[in-house]
C-alpha positions in Angstrom: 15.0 -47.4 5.7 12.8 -49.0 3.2 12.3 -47.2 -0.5 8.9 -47.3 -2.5 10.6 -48.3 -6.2 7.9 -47.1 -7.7 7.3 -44.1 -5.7 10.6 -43.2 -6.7 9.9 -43.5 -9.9 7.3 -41.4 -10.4 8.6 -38.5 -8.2 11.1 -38.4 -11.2 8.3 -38.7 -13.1 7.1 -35.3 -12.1 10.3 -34.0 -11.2 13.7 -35.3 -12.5 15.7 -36.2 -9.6 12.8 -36.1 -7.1 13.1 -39.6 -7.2 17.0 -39.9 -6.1 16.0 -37.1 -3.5 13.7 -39.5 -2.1 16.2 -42.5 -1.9 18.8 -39.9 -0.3 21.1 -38.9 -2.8 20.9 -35.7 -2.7 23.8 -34.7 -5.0 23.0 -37.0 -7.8 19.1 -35.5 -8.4 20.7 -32.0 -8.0 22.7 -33.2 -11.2 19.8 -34.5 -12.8 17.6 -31.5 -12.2 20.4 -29.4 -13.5 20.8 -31.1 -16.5 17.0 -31.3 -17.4 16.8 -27.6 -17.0 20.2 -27.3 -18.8 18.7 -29.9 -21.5 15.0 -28.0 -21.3 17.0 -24.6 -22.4 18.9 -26.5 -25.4 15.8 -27.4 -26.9 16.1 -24.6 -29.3 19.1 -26.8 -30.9 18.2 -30.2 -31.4 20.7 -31.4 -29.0 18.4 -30.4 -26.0 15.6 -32.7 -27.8 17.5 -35.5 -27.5 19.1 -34.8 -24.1 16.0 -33.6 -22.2 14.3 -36.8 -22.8 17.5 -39.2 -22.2 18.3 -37.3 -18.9 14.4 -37.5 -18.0 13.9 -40.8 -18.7 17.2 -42.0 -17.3 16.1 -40.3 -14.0 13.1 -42.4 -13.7 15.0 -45.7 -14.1 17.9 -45.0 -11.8 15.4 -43.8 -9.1 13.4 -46.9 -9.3 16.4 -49.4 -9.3 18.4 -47.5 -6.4 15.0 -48.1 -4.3 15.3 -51.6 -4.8 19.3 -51.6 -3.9 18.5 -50.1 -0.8 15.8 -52.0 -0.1 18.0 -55.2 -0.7 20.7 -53.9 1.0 23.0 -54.3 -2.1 26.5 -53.2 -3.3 27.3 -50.3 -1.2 24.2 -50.5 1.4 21.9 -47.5 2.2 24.3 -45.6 3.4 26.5 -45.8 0.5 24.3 -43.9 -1.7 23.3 -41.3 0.3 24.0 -37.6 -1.2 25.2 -39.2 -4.7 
């Protein structure tokens, strides 16, 4: 099934891991939502400043460029990244 990239991108956007929701791997945006609320509750030490916004941002850019694996039918196919 075909993937919006950008859609993608901007459900992570809202949400981190929406966006790999969306493209069907389900276990990989459960990570990434865990670590931005795990990042969001470090901000108090400057870690969590730095990781909040690395995890966030690298949640938009994965979701976008897994859309356009799948929609190319690249490396592992579609099904190959569903539930990572």
């Amino acid at each position: 099934m075909q993937k919006n990239p950008g859609l993608a991108a901007v459900l992570s956007f809202f949400i981190t891991g929406l966006g790999q929701i969306y493209n069907g791997q389900i276990g990989k945006g459960i990570a990434l939502f865990v670590g931005a609320v795990v990042s969001g509750l470090l901000c108090a030490v400057v870690i969590g400043f730095i990781l909040l916004p690395a995890v966030w941002l690298y949640g938009i850019y994965d979701a976008y460029r897994t859309a356009e694996k799948i929609n190319r039918g690249a490396g592992e196919g579609a099904e190959g990244y569903a539930g990572r």
